[in-house]
C-alpha positions as CSV (number, residue, x, y, z in Angstrom):
1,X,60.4,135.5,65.3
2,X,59.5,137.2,68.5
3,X,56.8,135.0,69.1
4,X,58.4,131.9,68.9
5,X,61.2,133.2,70.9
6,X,58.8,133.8,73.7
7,X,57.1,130.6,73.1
8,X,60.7,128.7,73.6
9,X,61.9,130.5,76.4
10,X,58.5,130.0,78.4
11,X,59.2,126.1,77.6
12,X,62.8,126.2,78.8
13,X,61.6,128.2,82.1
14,X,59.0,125.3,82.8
15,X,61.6,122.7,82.0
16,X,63.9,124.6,84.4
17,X,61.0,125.0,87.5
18,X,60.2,121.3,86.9
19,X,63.9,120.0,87.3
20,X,63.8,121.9,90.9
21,X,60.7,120.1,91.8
22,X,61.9,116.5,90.4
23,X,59.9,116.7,87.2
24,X,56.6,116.0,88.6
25,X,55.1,118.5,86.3
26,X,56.3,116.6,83.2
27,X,54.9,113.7,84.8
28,X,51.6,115.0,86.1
29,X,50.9,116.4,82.2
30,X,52.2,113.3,80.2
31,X,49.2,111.4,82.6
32,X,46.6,114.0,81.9
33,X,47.3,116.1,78.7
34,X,49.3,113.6,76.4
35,X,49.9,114.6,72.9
36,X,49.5,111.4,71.1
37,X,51.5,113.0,68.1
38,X,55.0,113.3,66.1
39,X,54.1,117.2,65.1
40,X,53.7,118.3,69.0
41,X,55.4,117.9,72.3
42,X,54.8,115.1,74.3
43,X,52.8,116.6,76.7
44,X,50.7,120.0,76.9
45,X,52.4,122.2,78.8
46,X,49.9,125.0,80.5
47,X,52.7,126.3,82.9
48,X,54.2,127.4,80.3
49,X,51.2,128.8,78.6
50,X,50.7,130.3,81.6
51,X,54.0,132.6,81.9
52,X,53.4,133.8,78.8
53,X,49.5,134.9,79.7
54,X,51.4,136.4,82.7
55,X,54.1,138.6,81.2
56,X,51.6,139.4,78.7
57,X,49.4,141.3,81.5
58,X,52.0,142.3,83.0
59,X,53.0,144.1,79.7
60,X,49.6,145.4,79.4
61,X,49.9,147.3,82.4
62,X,52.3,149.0,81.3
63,X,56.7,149.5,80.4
64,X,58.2,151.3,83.2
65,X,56.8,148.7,85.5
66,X,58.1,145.4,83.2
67,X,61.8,147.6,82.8
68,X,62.5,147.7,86.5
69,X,61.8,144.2,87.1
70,X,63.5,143.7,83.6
71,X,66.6,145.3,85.7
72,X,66.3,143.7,88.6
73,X,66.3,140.2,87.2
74,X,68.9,140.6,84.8
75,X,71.4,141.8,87.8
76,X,70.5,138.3,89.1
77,X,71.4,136.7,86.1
78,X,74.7,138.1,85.4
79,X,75.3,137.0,89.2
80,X,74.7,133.7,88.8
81,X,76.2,133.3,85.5
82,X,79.6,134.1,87.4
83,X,78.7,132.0,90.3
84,X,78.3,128.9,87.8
85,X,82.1,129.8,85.9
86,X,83.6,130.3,89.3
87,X,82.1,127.1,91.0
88,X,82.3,125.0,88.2
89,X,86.4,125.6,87.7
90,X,86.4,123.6,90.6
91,X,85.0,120.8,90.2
92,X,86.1,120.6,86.5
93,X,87.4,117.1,85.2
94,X,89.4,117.4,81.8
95,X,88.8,113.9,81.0
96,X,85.6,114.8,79.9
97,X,87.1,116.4,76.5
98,X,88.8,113.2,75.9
99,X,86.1,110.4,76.6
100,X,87.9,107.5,74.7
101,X,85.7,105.3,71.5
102,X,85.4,102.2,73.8
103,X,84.3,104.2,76.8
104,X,81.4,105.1,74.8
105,X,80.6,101.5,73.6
106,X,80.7,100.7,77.1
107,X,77.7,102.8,77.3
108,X,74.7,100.2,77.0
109,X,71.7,101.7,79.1
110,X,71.7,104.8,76.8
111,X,68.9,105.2,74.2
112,X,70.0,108.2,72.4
113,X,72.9,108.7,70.2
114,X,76.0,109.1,72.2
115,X,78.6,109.9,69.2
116,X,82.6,108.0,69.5
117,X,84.1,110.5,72.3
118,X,86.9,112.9,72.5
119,X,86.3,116.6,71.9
120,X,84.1,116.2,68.6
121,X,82.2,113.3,69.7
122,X,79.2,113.9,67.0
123,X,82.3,114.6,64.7
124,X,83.0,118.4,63.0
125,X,79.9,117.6,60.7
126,X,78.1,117.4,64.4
127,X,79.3,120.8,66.2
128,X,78.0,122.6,62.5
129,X,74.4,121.2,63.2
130,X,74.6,122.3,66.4
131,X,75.9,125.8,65.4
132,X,72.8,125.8,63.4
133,X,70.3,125.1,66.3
134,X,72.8,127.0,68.9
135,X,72.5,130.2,66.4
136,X,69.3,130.8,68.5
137,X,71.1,132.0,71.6
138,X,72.1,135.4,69.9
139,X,68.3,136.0,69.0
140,X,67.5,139.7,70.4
141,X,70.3,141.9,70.1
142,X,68.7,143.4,67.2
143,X,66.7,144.8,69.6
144,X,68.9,147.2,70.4
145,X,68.1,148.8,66.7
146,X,64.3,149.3,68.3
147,X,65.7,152.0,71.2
148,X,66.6,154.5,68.4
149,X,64.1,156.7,68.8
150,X,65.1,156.9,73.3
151,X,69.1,157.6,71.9
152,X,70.9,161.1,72.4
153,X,73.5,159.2,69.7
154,X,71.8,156.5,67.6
155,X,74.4,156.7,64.7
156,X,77.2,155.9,67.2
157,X,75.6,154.3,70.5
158,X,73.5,151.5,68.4
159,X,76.6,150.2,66.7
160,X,78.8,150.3,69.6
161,X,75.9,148.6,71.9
162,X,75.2,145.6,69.1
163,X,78.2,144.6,68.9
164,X,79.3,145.1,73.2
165,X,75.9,142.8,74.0
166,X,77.3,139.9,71.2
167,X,80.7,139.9,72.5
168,X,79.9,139.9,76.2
169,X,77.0,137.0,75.3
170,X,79.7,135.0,73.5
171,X,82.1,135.1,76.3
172,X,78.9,134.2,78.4
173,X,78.0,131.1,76.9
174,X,81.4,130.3,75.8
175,X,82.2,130.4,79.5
176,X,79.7,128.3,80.5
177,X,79.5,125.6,78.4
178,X,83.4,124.7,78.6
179,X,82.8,124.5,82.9
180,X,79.4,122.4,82.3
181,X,81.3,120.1,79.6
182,X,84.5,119.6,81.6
183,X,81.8,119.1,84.8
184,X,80.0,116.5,83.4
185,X,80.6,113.8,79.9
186,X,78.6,114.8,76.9
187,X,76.7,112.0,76.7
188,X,75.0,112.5,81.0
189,X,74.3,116.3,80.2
190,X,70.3,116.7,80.7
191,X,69.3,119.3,78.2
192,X,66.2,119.9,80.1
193,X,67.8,121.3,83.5
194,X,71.6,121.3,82.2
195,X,73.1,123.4,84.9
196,X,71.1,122.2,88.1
197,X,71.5,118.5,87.0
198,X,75.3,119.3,86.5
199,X,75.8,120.3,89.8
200,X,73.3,117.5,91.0
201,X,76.2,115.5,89.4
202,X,79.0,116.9,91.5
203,X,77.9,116.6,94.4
204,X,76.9,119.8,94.9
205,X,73.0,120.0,95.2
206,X,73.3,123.5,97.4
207,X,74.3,125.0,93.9
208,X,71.9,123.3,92.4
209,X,68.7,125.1,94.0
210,X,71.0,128.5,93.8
211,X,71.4,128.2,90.0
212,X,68.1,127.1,89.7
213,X,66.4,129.7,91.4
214,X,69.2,132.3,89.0
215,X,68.5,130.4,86.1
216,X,64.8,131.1,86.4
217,X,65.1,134.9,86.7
218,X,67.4,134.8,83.8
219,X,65.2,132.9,81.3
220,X,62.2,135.1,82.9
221,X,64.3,138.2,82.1
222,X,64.6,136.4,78.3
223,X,60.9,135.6,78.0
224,X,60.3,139.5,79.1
225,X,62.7,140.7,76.4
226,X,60.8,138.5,73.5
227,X,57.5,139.9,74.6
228,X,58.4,143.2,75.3
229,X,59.2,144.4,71.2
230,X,56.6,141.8,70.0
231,X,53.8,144.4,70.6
232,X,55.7,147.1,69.1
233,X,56.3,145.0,66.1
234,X,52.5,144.3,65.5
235,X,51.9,148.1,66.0
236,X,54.3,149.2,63.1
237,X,52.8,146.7,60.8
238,X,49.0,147.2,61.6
239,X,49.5,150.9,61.4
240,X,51.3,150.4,57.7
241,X,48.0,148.1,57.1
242,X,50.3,145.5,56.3
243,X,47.5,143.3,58.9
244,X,44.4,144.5,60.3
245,X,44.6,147.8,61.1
246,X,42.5,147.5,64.6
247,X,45.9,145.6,66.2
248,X,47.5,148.9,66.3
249,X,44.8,150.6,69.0
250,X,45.9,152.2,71.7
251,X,44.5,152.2,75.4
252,X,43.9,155.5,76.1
253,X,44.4,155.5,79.8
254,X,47.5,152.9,79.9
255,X,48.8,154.0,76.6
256,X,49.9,150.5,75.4
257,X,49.3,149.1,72.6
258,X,46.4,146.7,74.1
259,X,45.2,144.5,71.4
260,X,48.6,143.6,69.6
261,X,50.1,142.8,72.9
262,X,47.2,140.9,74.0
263,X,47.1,138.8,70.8
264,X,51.1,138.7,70.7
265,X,51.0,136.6,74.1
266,X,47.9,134.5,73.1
267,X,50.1,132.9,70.2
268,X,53.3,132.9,71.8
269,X,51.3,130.4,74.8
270,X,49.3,128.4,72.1
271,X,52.9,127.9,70.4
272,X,54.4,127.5,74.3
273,X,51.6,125.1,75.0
274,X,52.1,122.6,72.0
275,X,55.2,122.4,70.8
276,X,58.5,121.5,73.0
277,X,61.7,123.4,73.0
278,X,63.8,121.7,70.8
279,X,61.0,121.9,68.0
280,X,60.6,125.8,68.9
281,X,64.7,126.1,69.2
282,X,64.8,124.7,65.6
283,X,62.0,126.7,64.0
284,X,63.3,130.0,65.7
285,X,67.0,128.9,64.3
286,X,65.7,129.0,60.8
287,X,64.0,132.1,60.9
288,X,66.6,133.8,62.1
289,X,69.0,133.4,59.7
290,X,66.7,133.2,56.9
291,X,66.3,136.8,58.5
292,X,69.9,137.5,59.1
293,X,71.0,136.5,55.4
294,X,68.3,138.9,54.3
295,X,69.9,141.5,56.5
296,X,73.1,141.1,54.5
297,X,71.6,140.8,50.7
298,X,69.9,144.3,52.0
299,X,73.6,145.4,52.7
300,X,74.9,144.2,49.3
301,X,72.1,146.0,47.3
302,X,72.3,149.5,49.5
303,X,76.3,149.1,48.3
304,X,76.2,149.1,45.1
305,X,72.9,151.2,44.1
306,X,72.5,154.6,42.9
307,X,72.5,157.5,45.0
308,X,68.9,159.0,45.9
309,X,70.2,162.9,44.5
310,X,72.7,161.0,41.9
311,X,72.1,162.8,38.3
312,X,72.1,159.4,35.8
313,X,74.8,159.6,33.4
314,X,73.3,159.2,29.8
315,X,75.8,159.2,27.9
316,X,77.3,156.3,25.8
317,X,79.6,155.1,28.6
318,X,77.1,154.9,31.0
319,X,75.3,152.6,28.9
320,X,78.0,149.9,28.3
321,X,77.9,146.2,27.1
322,X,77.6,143.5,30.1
323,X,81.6,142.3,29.4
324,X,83.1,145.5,30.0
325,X,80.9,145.9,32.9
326,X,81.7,142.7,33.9
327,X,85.5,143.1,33.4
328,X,86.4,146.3,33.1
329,X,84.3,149.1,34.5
330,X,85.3,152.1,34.8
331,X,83.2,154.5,36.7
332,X,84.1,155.4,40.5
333,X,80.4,155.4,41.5
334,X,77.5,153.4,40.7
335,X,75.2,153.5,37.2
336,X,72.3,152.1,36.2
337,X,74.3,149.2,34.3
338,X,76.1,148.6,37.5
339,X,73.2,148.2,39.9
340,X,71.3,146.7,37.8
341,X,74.0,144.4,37.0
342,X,75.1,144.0,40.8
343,X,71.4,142.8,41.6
344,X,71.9,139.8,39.3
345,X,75.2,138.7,40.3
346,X,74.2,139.1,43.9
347,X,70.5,136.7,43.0
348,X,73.1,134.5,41.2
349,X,75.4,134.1,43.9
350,X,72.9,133.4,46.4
351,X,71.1,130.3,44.3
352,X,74.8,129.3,43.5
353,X,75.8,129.1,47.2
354,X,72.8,127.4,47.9
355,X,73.5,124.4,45.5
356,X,77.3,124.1,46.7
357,X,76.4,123.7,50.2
358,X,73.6,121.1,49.5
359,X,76.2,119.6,47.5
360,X,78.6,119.6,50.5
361,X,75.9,118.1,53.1
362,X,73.7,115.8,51.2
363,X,76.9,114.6,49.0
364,X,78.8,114.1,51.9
365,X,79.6,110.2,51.9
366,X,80.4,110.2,48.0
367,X,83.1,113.3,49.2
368,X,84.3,111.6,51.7
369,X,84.8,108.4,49.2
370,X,86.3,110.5,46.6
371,X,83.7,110.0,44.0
372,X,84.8,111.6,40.9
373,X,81.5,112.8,39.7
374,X,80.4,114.5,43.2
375,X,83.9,116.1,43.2
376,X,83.6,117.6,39.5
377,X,80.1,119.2,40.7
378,X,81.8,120.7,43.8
379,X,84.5,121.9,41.7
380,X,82.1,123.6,39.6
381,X,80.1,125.4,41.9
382,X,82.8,126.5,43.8
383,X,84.7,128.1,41.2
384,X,81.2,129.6,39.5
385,X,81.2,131.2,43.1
386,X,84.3,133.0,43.5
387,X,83.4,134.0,40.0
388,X,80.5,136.0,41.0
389,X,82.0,137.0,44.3
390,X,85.2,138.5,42.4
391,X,82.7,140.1,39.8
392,X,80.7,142.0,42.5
393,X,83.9,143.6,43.9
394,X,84.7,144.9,41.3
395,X,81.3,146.5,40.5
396,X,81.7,150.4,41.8
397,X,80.5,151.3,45.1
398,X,77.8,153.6,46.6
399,X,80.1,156.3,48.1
400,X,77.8,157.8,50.5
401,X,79.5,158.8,53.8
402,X,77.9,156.8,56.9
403,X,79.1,157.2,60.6
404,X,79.1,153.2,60.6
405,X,79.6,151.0,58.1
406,X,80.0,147.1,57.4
407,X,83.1,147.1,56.9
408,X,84.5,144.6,53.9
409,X,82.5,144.8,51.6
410,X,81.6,142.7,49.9
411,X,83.1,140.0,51.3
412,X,81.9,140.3,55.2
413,X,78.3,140.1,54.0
414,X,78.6,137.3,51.5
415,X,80.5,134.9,54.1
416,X,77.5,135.8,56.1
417,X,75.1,134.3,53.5
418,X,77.1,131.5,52.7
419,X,77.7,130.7,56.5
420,X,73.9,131.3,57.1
421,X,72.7,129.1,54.0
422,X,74.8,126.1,55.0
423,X,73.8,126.0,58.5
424,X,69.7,126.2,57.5
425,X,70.5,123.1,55.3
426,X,71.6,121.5,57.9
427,X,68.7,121.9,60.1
428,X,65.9,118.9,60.1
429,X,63.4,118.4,57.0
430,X,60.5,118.7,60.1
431,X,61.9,122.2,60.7
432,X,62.0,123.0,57.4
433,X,58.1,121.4,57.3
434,X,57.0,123.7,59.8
435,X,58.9,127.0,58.9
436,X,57.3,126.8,55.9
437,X,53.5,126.5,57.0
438,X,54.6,129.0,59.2
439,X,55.8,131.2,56.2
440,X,52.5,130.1,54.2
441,X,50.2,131.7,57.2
442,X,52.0,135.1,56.9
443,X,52.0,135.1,52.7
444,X,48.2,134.0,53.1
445,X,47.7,136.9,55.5
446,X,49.8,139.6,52.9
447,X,48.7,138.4,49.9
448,X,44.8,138.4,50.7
449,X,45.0,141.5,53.0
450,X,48.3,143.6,53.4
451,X,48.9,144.2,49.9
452,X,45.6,145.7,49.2
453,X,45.4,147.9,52.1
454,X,49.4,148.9,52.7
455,X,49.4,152.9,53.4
456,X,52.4,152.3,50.7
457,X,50.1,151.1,48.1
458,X,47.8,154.1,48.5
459,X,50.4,156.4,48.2
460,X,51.9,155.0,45.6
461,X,48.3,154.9,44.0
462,X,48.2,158.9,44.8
463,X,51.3,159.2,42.8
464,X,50.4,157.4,39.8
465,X,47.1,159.8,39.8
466,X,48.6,163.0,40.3
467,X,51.5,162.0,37.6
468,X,48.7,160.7,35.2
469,X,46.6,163.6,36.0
470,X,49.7,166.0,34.8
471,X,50.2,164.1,32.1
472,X,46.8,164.9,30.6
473,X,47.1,168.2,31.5
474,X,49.9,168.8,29.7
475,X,48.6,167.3,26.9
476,X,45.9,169.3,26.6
């Protein structure tokens, strides 16, 4: 995730230099390094291979020289960020959010898809795909989780600071994109240099260098945030043997973790290099909430399993039929029947909620036309759905005392799937294409080498020993 986060922000900050210098980068590199091909970008794009080579040394070297230019970009950000909301209200045209049908039609030199106008011009069905793609601005405030071990207060301060850094980027980009969409129509918005090109459209090409210069140290601060955990990452995982173990070395005089951050930053500018941003956006969309969804199916199971020091209840009410389990259960805290039981409903619910909303996007027309048949399928699914949802909430909790919790349970985490599975069914099949080589590569990698030499399996391995060694022991 980190590395194609990287990778896309390294293409946005090339798009973004090349807008200030009138694209002649894109055209230089569609003369010389074409990329006669439907998989790749159009071009090859080594300046943005070449930031990520960059932030990679400059990571090599080492953190506390990265974190102040980390701060001292990021103040620049936040600077221009107000500078575009203030500059834009005034310039603002609220015409823009109601762009008539035939205005549209007049369009003729245009050849992309334009949508019908008005505030939903690619219609609701349009803003959700979007939302799916757009779900790829939040990436990286789970980095905040990461800092636990630098935190007088994790159990309070990581809580409080995930959920401060996603409101104040909501109001951010909120912010933003209602003065660039009032600024300019839809349809003339360049999504290569949006805010420079914007201004460019006002009349106002002073703000245009400004914001460009602002908008480069912010997407620079971005592209240091997706390197900066990447190594880290790599390190926890080679030193679990989960991949090769040799990633993990350390540098004994810089005390970084050389080799993973070295080969972090070689795949993020290969990726950078060959693929554009919209292909990077949408394979970085899926991932993360494939990854998110898992996040909330952890939630679900930690709920409603047994305690670790919980005694098991043997007796003949512990052990109880499925129906009353189902219907009537009547223990306050979790048994084996119960999270057992939970862990089915919750695998049932997930499939289900996957067929309803591929029901809902790739039925959509026969919906719309009131097919009978369609409609009975929906109906189905839908009410097989709130069957399993009301049949986990009544399943007994895990009543283990945490200083945070999600709160809702479990309702807040299964809107979450739901949400999360309609919006990666409404990504592209190509995304889908490429996520899933991209998934193959890491199971090819686990399956041939992190399963067989994962410190977990050798202690679980120790523990099999020393119990079968016991055994015969006692035995004898």
């Amino acid at each position: 995730m980190f590395v194609l986060g990287a990778a896309s922000t390294a293409r946005a900050l090339s798009s973004y230099f090349d807008s200030l210098i009138n694209f002649a980068m894109r055209t230089y590199f569609i003369q010389h390094l074409p990329l006669h091909s439907g998989i790749f970008s159009e071009y090859a794009d080594l300046f943005a291979m070449g930031l990520c080579l960059v932030i990679t040394l400059l990571l090599v070297i080492g953190i506390k020289e990265s974190a102040v230019l980390n701060n001292i970009l990021t103040a620049v950000n936040l600077t221009v960020i107000v500078t575009v909301v203030i500059a834009g209200l005034t310039v603002v045209n609220k015409h823009n959010w109601n762009i008539s049908p035939n205005e549209v039609e007049n369009i003729t030199n245009s050849t992309k898809i334009i949508g019908k106008g008005g505030f939903f011009p690619f219609g609701f069905e349009g803003t959700l795909a979007g939302a799916a793609t757009c779900f790829y601005a939040f990436v990286g405030f789970d980095l905040v989780a990461t800092t636990g071990e630098e935190t007088k207060n994790p159990q309070r301060a990581i809580p409080m600071s995930i959920c401060l850094t996603l409101l104040i980027c909501t109001i951010a980009y909120c912010a933003v994109s209602i003065v660039v969409t009032l600024m300019v129509p839809y349809y003339l918005i360049n999504p290569d240099a949006v805010l420079p090109e914007a201004f460019q459209y006002v009349h106002l090409p002073t703000f245009k260098y400004i914001i460009g210069v602002g908008a480069l140290a912010g997407i620079f601060t971005a592209l240091l945030g997706s390197l900066l955990p990447l190594p880290r990452v790599l390190y926890a995982i080679a030193s679990d043997g989960l991949i090769f173990r040799f990633i993990a070395w350390i540098h004994p005089r810089l005390q970084t973790p050389m080799v993973a951050t070295v080969l972090g930053g070689i795949v993020a500018s290969i990726m950078a290099l060959l693929f554009d941003l919209k292909k990077l956006v949408e394979m970085m969309s899926i991932g993360t909430l494939l990854a998110y969804s898992l996040v909330s199916v952890s939630v679900l199971f930690l709920r409603y399993q047994l305690n670790e020091n919980q005694l098991v209840n043997n007796d003949e009410r512990a052990v109880q039929s499925i129906y009353t389990q189902l219907f009537k259960p009547f223990r306050l805290h979790p048994t084996i029947v119960s999270a057992r039981l939970t862990k089915y409903l919750i695998t049932c619910l997930i499939i289900n909620g996957f067929i309803l909303s591929a029901i809902q996007i790739f039925a959509q027309h026969r919906l719309e036309e009131k097919d009978p048949i369609a409609i009975i399928f929906l109906i189905i699914f839908l009410l097989t759905e709130i069957f399993f949802i009301v049949a986990i909430a009544r399943q007994p909790k895990n009543a283990k005392s945490l200083y945070f919790e999600t709160p809702c349970i479990p309702y807040v985490p299964i809107l979450s799937i739901l949400i999360n599975t309609y919006l990666i069914l409404k990504l592209s099949p190509a995304t889908w294409i490429r996520f899933g080589v991209w998934m193959f590569l890491g199971f090819l990698i686990y399956g041939f080498y992190g399963f067989w030499h994962s410190s977990q399996r050798f202690v679980n391995d120790t523990q099999r020993l020393l119990s079968d060694s016991r055994s015969s022991l006692d035995n004898s």
